[in-house]
RODRENRO-818294 format. One line per field, with one value per residue (C-alpha): residue number from 1; residue in three letters; y, x, z. Coordinates in Angstrom, 3 decimals, always signed. Each point is the difference from the previous one (the first is absolute). Example, Ala and Ser with C-alpha at 12.3 -4.5 7.8 and 13.67 -1.06 7.14 Angstrom:
<pts>
resi	(1_2)
resn	(ALA_SER)
Y	(-4.500_+3.440)
X	(+12.300_+1.370)
Z	(+7.800_-0.660)
</pts>
This chain:
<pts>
resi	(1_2_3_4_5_6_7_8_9_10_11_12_13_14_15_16_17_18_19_20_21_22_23_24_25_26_27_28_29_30_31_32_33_34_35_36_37_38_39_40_41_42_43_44_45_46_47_48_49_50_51_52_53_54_55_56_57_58_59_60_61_62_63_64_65_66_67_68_69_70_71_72_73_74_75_76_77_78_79_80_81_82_83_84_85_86_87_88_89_90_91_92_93_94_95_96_97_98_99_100_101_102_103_104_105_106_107_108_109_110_111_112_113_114_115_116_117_118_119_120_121_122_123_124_125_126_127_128_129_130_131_132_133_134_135_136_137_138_139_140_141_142_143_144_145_146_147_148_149_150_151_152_153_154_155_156_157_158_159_160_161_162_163_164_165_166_167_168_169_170_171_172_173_174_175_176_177_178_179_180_181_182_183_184_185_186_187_188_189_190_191_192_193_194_195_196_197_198_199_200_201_202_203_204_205_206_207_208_209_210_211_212_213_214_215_216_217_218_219_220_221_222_223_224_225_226_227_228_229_230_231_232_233_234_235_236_237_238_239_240_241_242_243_244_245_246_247_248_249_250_251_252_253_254_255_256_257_258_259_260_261_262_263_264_265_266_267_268_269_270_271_272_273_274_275_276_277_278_279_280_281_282_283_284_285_286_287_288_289_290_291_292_293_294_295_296_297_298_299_300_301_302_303_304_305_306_307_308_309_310_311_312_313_314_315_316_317_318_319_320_321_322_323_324_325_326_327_328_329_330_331_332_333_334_335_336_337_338_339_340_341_342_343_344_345_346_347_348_349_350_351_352_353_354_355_356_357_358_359_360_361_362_363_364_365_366_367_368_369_370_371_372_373_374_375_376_377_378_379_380_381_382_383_384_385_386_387_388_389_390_391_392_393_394_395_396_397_398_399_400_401_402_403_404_405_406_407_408_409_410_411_412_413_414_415_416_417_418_419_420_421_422_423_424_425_426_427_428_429_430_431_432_433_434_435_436_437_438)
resn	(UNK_UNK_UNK_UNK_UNK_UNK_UNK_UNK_UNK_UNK_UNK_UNK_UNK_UNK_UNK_UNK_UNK_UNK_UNK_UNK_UNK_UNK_UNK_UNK_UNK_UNK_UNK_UNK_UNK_UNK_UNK_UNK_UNK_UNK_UNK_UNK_UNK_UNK_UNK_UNK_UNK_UNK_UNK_UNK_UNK_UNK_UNK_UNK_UNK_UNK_UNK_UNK_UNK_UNK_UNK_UNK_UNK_UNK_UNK_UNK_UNK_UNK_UNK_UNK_UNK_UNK_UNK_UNK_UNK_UNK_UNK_UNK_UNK_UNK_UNK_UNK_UNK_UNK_UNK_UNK_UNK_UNK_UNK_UNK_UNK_UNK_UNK_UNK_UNK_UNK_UNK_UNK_UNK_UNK_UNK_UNK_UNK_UNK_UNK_UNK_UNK_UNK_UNK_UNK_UNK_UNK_UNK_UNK_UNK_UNK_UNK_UNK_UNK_UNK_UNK_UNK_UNK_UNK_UNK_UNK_UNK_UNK_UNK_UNK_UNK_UNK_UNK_UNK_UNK_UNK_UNK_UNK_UNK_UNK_UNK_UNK_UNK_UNK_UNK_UNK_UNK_UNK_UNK_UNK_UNK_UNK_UNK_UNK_UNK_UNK_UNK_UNK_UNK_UNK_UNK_UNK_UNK_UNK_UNK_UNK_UNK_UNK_UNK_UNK_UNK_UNK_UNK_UNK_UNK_UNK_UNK_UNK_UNK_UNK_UNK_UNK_UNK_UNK_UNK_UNK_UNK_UNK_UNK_UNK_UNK_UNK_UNK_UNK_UNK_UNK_UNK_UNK_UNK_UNK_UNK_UNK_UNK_UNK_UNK_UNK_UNK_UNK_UNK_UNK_UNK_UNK_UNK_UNK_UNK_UNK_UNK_UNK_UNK_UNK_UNK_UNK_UNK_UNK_UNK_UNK_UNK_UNK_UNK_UNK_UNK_UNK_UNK_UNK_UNK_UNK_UNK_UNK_UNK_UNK_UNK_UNK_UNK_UNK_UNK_UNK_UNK_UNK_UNK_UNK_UNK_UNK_UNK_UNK_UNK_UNK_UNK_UNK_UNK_UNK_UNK_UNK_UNK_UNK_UNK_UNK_UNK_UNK_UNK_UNK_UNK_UNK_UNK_UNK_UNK_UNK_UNK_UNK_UNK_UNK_UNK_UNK_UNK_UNK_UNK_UNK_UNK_UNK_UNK_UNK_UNK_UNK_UNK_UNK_UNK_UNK_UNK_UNK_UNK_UNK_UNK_UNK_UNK_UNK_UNK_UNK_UNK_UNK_UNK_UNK_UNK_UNK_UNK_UNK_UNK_UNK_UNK_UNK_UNK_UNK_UNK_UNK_UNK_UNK_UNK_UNK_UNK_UNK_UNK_UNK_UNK_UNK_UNK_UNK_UNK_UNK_UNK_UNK_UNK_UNK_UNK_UNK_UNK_UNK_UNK_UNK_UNK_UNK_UNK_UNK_UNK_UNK_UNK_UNK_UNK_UNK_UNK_UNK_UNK_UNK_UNK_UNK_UNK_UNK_UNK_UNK_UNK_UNK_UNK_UNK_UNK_UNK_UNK_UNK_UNK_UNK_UNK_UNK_UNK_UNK_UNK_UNK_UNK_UNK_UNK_UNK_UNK_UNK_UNK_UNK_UNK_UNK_UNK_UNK_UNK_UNK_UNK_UNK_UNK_UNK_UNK_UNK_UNK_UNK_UNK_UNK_UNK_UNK_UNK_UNK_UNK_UNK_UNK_UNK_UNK_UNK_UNK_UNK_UNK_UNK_UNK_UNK_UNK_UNK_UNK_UNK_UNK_UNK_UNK_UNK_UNK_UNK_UNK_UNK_UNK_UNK_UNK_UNK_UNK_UNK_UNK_UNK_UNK_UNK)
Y	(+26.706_+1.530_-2.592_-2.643_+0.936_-0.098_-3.360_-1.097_+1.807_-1.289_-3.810_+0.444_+0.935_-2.879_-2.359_+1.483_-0.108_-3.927_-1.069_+1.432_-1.603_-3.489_+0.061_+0.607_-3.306_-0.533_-2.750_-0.517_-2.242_+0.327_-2.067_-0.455_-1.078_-1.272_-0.331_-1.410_+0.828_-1.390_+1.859_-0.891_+3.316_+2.302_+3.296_+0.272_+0.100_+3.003_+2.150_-1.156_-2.919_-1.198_-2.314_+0.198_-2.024_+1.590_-2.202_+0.668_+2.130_+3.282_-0.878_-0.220_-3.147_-0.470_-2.234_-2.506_+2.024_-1.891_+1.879_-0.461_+2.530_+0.284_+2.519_-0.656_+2.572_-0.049_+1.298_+0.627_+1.255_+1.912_+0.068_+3.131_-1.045_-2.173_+3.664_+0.926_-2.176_+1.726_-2.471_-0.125_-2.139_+1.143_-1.871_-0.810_-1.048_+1.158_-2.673_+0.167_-1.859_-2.308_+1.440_+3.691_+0.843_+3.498_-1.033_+2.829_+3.083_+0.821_+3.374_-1.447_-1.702_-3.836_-1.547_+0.753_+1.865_+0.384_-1.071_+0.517_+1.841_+0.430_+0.170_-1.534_+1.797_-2.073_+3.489_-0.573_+0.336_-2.313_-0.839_+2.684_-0.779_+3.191_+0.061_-1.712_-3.453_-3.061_+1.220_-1.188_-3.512_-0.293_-3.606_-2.925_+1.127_+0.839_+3.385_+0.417_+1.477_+0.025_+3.151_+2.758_+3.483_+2.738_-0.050_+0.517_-2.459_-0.860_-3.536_-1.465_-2.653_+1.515_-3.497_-3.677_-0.564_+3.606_+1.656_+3.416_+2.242_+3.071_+2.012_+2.720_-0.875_+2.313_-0.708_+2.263_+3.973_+2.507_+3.270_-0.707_+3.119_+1.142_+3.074_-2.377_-0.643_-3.027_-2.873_-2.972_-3.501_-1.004_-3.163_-0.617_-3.275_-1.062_-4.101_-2.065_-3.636_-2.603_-3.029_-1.714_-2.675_-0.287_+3.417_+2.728_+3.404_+3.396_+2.837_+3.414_+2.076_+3.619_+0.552_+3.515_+0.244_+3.291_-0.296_+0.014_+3.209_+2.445_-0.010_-0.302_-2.900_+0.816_-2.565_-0.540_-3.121_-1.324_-3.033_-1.502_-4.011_-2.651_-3.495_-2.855_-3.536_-2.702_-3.302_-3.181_-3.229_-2.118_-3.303_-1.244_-1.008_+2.727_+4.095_+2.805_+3.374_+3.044_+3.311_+2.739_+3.777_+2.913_+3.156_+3.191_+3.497_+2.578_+1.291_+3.313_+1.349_+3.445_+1.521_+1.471_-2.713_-2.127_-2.833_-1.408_-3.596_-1.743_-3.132_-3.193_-3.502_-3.027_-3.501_-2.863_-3.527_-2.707_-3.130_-3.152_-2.332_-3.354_-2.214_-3.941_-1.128_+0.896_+1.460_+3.888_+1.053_+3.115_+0.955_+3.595_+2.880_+3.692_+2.930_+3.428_+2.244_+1.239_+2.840_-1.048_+3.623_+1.542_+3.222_+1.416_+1.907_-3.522_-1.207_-3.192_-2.591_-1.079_+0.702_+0.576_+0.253_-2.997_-1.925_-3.087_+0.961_-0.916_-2.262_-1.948_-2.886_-3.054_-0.296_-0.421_+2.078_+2.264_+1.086_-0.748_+2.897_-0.215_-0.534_+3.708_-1.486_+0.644_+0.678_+2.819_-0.420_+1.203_+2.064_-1.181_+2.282_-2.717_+0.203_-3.239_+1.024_+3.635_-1.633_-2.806_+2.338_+2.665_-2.601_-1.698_-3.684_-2.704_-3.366_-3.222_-1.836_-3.525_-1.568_-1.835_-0.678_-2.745_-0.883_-3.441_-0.108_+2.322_+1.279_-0.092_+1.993_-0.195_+2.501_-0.056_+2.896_+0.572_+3.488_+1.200_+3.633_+2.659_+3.735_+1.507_+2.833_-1.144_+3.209_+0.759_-2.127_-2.414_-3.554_-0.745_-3.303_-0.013_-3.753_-2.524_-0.806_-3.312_+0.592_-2.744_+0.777_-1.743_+1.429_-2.314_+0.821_-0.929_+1.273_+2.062_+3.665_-1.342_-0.463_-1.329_+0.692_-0.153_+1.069_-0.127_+1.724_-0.353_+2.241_-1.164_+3.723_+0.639_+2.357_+3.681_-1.136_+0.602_+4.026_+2.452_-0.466_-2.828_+0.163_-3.256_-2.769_+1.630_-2.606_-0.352_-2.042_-2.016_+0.859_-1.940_+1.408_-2.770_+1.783_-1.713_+1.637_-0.022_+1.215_+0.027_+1.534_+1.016)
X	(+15.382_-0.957_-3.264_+2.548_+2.600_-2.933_-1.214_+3.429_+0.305_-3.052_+0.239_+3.132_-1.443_-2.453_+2.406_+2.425_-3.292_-0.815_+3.322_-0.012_-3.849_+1.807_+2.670_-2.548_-1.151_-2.612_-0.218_-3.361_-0.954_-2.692_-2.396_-3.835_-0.554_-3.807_-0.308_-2.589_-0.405_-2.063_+1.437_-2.209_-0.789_+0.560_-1.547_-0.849_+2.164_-1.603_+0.238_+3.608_+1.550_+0.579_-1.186_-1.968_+1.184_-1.839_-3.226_-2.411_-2.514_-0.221_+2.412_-1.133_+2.225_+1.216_-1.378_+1.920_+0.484_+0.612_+0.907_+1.939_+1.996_+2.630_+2.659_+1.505_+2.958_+3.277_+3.407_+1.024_+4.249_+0.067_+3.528_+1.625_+2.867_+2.982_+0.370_-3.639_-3.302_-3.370_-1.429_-3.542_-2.635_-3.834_-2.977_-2.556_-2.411_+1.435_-1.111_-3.766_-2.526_-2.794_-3.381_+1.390_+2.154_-0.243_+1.760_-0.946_+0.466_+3.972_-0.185_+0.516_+2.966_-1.689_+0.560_+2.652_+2.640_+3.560_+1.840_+3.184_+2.018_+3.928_+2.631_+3.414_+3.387_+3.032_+2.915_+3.734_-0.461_-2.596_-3.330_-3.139_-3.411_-1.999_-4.463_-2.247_+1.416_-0.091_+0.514_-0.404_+1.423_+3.202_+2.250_-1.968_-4.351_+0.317_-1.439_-0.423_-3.409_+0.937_-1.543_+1.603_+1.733_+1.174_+3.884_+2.922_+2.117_+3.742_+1.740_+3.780_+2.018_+3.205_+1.592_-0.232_-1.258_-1.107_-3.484_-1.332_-3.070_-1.690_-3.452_-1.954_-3.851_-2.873_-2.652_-2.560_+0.076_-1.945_+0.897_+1.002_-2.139_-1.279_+0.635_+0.398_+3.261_+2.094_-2.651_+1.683_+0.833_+3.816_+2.133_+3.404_+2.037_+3.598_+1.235_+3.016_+0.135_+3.065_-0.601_+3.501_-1.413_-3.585_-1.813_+0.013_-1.512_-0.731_-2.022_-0.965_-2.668_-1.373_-3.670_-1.324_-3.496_-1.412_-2.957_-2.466_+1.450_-2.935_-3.614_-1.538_+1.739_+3.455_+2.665_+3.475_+2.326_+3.717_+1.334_+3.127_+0.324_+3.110_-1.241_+2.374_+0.073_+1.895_-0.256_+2.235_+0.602_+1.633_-0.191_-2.141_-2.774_+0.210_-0.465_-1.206_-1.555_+0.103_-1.821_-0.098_-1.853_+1.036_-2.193_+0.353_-0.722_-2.613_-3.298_-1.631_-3.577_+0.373_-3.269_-0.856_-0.081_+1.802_+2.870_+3.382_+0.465_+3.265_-0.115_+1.864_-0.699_+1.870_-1.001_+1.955_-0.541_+2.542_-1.009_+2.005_-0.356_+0.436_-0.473_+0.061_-0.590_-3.525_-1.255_+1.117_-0.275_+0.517_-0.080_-0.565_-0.328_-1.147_-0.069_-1.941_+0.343_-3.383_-1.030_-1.375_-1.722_-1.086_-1.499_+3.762_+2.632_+2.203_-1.297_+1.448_-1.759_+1.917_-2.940_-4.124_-0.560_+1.476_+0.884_+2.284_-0.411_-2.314_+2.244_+0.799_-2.423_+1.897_-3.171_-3.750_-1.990_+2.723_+1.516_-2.286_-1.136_-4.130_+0.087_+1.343_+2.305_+3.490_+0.002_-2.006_-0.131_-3.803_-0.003_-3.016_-0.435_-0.416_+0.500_+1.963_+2.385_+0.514_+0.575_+2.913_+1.529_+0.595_+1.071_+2.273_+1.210_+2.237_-0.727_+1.133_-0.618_+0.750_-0.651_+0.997_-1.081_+0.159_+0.053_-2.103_-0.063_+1.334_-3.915_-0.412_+1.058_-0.942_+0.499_-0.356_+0.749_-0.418_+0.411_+0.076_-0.370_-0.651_+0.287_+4.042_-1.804_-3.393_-2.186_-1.875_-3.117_+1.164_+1.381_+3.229_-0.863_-1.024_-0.270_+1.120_-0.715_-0.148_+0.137_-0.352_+0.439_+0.248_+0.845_-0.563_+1.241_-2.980_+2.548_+3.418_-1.242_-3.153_-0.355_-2.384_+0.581_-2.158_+1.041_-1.770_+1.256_-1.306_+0.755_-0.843_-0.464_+1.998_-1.540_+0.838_-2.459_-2.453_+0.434_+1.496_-1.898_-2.241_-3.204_-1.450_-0.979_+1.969_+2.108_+1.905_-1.036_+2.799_+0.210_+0.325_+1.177_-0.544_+1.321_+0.178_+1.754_-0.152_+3.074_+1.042_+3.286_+1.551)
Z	(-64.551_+3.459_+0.244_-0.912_+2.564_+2.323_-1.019_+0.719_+3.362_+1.203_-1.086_+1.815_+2.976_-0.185_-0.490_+3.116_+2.389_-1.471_+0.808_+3.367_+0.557_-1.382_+2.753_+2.879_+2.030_+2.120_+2.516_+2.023_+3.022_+2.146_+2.121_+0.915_+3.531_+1.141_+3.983_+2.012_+3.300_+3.140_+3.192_+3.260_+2.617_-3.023_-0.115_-3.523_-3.451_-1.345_+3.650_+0.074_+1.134_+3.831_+2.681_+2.822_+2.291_+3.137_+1.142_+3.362_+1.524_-2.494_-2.713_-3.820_-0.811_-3.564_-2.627_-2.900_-3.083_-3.256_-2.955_-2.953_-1.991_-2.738_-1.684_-3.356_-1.074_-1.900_+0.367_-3.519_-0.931_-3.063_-0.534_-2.022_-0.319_+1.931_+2.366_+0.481_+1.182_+0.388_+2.804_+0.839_+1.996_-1.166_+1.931_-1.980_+3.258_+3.206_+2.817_-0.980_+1.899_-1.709_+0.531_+0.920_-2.866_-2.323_-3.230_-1.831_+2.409_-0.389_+1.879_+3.663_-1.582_+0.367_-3.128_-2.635_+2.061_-0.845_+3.046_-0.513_-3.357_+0.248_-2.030_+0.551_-1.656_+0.553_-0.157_+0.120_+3.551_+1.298_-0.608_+0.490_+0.596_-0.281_+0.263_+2.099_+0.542_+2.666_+3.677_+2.882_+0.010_+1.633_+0.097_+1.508_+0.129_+3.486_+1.114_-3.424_-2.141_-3.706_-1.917_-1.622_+0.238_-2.671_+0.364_-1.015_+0.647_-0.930_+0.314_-0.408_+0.500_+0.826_+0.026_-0.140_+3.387_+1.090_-1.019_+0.661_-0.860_+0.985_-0.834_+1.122_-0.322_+0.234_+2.105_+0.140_-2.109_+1.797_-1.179_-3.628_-1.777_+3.393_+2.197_+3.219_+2.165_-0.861_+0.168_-1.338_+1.082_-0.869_+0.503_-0.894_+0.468_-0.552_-0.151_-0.062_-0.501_+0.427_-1.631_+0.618_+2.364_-0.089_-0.327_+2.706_-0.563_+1.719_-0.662_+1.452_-0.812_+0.937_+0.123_+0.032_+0.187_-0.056_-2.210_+3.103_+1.188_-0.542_+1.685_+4.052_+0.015_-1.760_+0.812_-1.452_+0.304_-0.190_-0.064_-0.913_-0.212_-0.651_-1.322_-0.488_-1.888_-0.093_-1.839_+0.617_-1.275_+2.674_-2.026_-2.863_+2.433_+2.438_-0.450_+2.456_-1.234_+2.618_-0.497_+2.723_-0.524_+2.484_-0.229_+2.218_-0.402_+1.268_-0.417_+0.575_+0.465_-1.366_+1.734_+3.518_+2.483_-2.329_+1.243_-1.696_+0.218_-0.365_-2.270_+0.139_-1.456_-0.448_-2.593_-0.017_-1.609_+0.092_-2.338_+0.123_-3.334_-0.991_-2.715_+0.456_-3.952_-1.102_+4.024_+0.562_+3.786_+1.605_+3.932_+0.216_+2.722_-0.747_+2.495_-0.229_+2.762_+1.541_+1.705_+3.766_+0.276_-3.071_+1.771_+1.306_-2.359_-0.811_-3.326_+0.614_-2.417_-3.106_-2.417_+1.512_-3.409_-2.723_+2.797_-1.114_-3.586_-2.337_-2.260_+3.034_+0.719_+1.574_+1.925_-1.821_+3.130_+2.087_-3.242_-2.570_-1.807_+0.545_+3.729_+0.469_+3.277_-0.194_-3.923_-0.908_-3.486_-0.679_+2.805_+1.966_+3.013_+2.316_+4.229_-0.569_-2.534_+1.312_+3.426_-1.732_-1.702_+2.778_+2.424_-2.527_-0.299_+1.229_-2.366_-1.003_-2.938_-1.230_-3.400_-2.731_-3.730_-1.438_-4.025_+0.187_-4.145_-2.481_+0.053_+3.008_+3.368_+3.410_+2.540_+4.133_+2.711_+3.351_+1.886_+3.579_+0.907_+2.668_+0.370_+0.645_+2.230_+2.366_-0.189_+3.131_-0.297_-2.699_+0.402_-1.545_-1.583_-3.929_+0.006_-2.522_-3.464_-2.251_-3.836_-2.617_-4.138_-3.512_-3.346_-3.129_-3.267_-2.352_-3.305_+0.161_+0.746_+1.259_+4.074_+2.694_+3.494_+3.328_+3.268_+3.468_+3.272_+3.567_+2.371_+3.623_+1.152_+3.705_+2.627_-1.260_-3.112_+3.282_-0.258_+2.245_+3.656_-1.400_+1.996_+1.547_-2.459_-2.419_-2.122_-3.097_-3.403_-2.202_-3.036_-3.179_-3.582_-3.181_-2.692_-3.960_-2.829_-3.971_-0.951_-4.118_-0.670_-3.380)
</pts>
């Protein structure tokens, strides 16, 4: 009787766990990008990406690189049940180049990487997002660079027009299972959102960054920010977007001889749409505040580091992500770049795409830039740029597209002090994409 009741007890069990396995779902999309790349006074794709635009007596100039590379990965929902979602996105090749790649080694985290892994509880009171997750991107791409952060994050809408959220992410954990003083990187971040008329938003966040706080070199830093949005439809043809980012705070050298620096820095981008039947146009103007003398204690420059963002590209060659200018994307360590990003940006861009068939698109741009502070030594002017793309849609989730972007390079592409017969070289990106999406 006993190894009956178990029998029972056990199909039971298996037919409780079945059930529960039946009700799961799993929904997967993904996408495998191929790129090809030709960008004139580079200075090598393997070495890191970034022009040279420097030419004269005693400078190595940059050559064309031409490269092509490709990613495939998937974001894949495997839903529990209508209050829980385990969310995931897994890359199966992680932006490898042709001719350079290591598809087999998975210990330097190439090939084969989960990206992101989160799971999503909807409670009586609002929805929580909890594990490593999207961060990063904030509204319209603007000052943003899309990656991801282990948070904890909660999210409501409190009423028909009214949104809010909140999380605290961790950055960085430096004395988890260590005998060390508190070593971590933290950043928390509350929002509201109206969307009664349009959409208008506002966030602040507090960033504590102590993880660097140790060493010859020990330095801590604070720094609080409030970052707005706001999205309007005036009429069916016409519709601004507006997205400003204020950061200030402090930072400290903790060691003898060591200075504190005070930091404040300011982005702002203003884009003006229309839409005239099948032709989209936009008129757009983006600010980020520079530093005009990086050597005193005023930290002035919006970002010396991302830059403009590495999601934002209305621009093939200042913002495109292999040129290493204003976006910083794969972080060449280029005198150009450094130089931009420091003495930040006043720009201008124009375009307008237009849908010629429903295959194919056509797309046209033209920018004008110089620096928002003029460092001793440097010229202000960045110059102007002429962009020119396609995309053709050779099946549904199957895409063509080729771009090309000239910029006619202004005088502080000379260098700091440039010496005598010292001038600066264009530069030209032509840029084609495979892109399959599923």
């Amino acid at each position: 009787m006993k190894k009956v009741l178990s029998t029972v007890a056990a199909l039971g069990l298996v037919a409780g766990l079945a059930t529960s396995a039946a009700a799961l779902e799993l929904k997967v999309k993904g996408e495998y990008i191929l790129d090809g790349w030709a960008v004139s006074e580079g200075l090598g794709v393997l070495g890191g990406h970034g022009v040279q635009t420097q030419e004269g007596p005693g400078i190595v100039e940059g050559d064309t690189d031409a490269w092509f590379e490709h990613k495939f990965q998937t974001d894949a929902d495997l839903i529990i049940n209508d209050k829980i979602t385990i969310k995931s996105r897994i890359r199966f090749i992680d932006w490898g180049v042709w001719g350079k790649q290591d598809d087999t080694n998975i210990s330097n985290g190439a090939n084969f990487s989960v990206r992101r892994l989160w799971m999503v509880y909807k409670s009586p009171i609002g929805k929580w997002e909890i594990g490593r997750r999207p961060a990063g991107a904030w509204q319209h791409t603007f000052v943003n660079s899309g990656t991801r952060a282990d948070r904890i994050m909660w999210k409501k809408k409190v009423a028909d027009d009214f949104s809010m959220y909140a999380f605290y992410q961790k950055s960085t954990e430096g004395d988890a299972y260590a005998n060390t003083d508190d070593l971590d990187k933290d950043y928390y971040e509350v929002y509201g959102a109206f969307t009664g008329a349009g959409k208008s938003a506002l966030a602040l966040g507090w960033n504590r960054d102590h993880s660097k706080d140790t060493g010859p070199t020990a330095v801590d830093t604070e720094t609080w920010r409030i970052k707005g949005y706001g999205d309007y439809q005036f009429t069916d043809m016409l519709g601004l977007e507006v997205e400003f980012d204020y950061i200030w705070g402090d930072q400290d050298q903790n060691y003898v001889g060591g200075k504190s620096f005070d930091i404040t820095g300011v982005a702002f981008m203003a884009d003006l749409q229309a839409k005239f039947g099948d032709t989209q146009a936009s008129a757009m103007y983006f600010y980020l505040s520079g530093d005009d003398n990086p050597n005193d204690t005023d930290k002035d420059a919006y970002s010396s580091g991302k830059g403009s963002g590495n999601d934002f590209e209305p621009l093939y060659v200042l913002t495109g992500t292999k040129t290493s200018i204003l976006n910083n994307d794969i972080g060449g360590a280029t005198v150009n770049g450094a130089a931009a990003r420091t003495a930040g940006v006043h720009a201008i861009v124009l375009s307008a795409d237009f849908q010629a068939t429903e295959k194919l698109s056509l797309h046209g741009a033209f920018g004008w830039a110089e620096a928002a502070d003029e460092m001793a030594g440097w010229d202000s002017d960045y110059g102007y740029e002429l962009d020119a793309g396609l995309g053709y849609k050779l099946l549904d989730n199957l895409t063509y597209n080729l771009h090309f972007g000239w910029l006619a390079t202004g005088d502080f592409f000379k260098g700091a002090n440039p010496a005598p017969g010292v001038d600066a070289n264009d530069v030209t990106v032509l840029y084609n994409n495979l892109s399959m999406r599923f």
